[in-house]
Steps between C-alpha positions, in 0.01 A plus 500: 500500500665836632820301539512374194461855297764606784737265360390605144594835564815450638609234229429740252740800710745208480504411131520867451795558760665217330480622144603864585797326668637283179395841267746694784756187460544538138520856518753506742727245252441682176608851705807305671598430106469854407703626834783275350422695155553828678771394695708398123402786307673757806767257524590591127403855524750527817789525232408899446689558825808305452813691339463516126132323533359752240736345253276184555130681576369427137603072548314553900190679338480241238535227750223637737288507212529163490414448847201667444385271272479220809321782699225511234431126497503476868271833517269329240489179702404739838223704302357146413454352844355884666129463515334710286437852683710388826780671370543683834447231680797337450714809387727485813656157379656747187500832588861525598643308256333694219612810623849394506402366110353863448886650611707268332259523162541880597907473498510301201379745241621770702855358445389395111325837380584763834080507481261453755257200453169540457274278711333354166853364386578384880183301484573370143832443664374242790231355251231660699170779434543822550069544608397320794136419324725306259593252731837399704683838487776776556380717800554864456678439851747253455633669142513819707700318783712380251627834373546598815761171557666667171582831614700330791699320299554718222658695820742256578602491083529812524833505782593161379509649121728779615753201660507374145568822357215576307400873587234537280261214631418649831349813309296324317414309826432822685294636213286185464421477914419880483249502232375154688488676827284802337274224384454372815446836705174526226331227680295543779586168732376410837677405758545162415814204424520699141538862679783380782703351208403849272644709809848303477573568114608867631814349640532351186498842323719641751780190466490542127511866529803477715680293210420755253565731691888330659556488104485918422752562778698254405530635125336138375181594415455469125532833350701632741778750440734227643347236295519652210852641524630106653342380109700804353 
C-alpha cells in the first residue's frame, strides 16, 4: 500500500514537472519572437548615427512604431500563457528583452517629441499593465533599466550628431541626460543590478559634457559669438 501512494506522489511531482516544462517551452518561443522584435526596431533606429540620419529619423520612428505593433501581439500572446499570479516566476525568460523594449520605446519618442516617456505610455507601448495586481505587467525595474540603456545611447548621438554637423542636438542631449540624471540621484537604490548600471550613467554625463563642452572652444556651440558672426 505505502508503495503504491509512493508512486502516487511522485507521478503527481511528474505531471507537474512536465507541465511547468511545456508552460517554460512556450514562453521561451513567444520571448525568442519578441528578441527578433527588438532586434528590428534598433536595427531601424541605428540610422540616427549614420551621416545625415536625422534627415530620415521621422521615416525610422514611424517604422519602429510599426514594429511595435508585432511586440504587442507577441506580448499579448506571453501574458496569456503566465499563470495567473506566477508572474515572477517566470520573469527571467523576459526581463532583458523588455528592458531593451523599455530603451528603444524610450529613444523613439525621445527622437519624435525630445520628451521623456512616461512608464504608463511605455506600458501602453508593449501592450502591457502598468499595476502588477492587474495582471502580466511593466516592472518598475525593467522601465527604469530601460532609461538607463537611453542615456548611453543618447551619448553616442550626441558625438555622432556633431560628425553630421548638427551642433544643436547634443545640447539638447546634454540637457535631457542632466535633468534625467537629477531624477535618478532622487531615488534611494540599493546596491543591486539597477544601482551598478545607475553608477555608469555619470560617464555618460561626463562624455556628453565633453561634446558640449569641445563645441564652446571650438566657436560651434549654438549661440556662440563665432556662430553667430559665421551666419552673419
Amino acid at each position: 500500500m505505502s508503495n503504491i501512494i509512493m508512486t502516487e506522489i511522485f507521478t503527481s511531482f511528474q505531471d507537474y514537472l512536465h507541465s511547468e516544462q511545456n508552460v517554460r517551452e512556450e514562453i521561451r518561443n513567444i520571448v525568442k519572437e519578441i528578441e527578433k522584435n527588438a532586434r528590428e526596431i534598433l536595427t531601424v533606429l541605428q540610422i540616427i548615427h549614420q551621416e545625415n540620419g536625422a534627415q530620415q529619423t521621422s521615416s525610422s520612428c514611424l517604422k519602429a512604431r510599426q514594429l511595435f505593433e508585432e511586440v504587442r501581439e507577441n506580448y499579448k500572446k506571453l501574458s496569456a500563457i503566465v499563470p495567473s499570479g506566477q508572474y515572477y516566476r517566470f520573469n527571467d525568460h523576459w526581463r532583458y528583452v523588455t528592458q531593451r523594449l523599455c530603451f528603444l520605446a524610450a529613444l523613439t519618442v525621445f527622437l519624435e517629441v525630445g520628451i521623456l516617456v512616461s512608464i504608463n505610455t511605455v506600458a501602453e507601448i508593449l501592450g502591457v499593465k502598468v499595476q502588477a495586481s492587474e495582471g502580466f505587467h511593466l516592472d518598475l525595474e525593467d522601465y527604469l533599466m530601460g532609461l538607463l540603456q537611453l542615456c548611453s545611447e543618447l551619448a553616442r548621438f550626441a558625438v555622432n550628431s556633431v560628425t553630421s554637423g548638427d551642433y544643436n542636438r547634443p545640447l539638447e542631449i546634454s540637457k535631457f541626460v542632466g535633468e534625467l540624471n537629477a531624477g535618478f540621484r532622487l531615488l534611494n537604490l540599493k546596491n543591486d543590478s539597477l544601482r551598478k548600471r545607475f553608477d555608469a550613467l555619470k560617464y555618460d554625463v561626463k562624455k556628453i559634457e565633453e561634446v558640449v563642452y569641445d563645441l564652446s572652444i571650438r566657436g560651434l556651440k549654438p549661440g556662440s559669438a563665432s556662430t553667430e558672426a559665421t551666419t552673419e
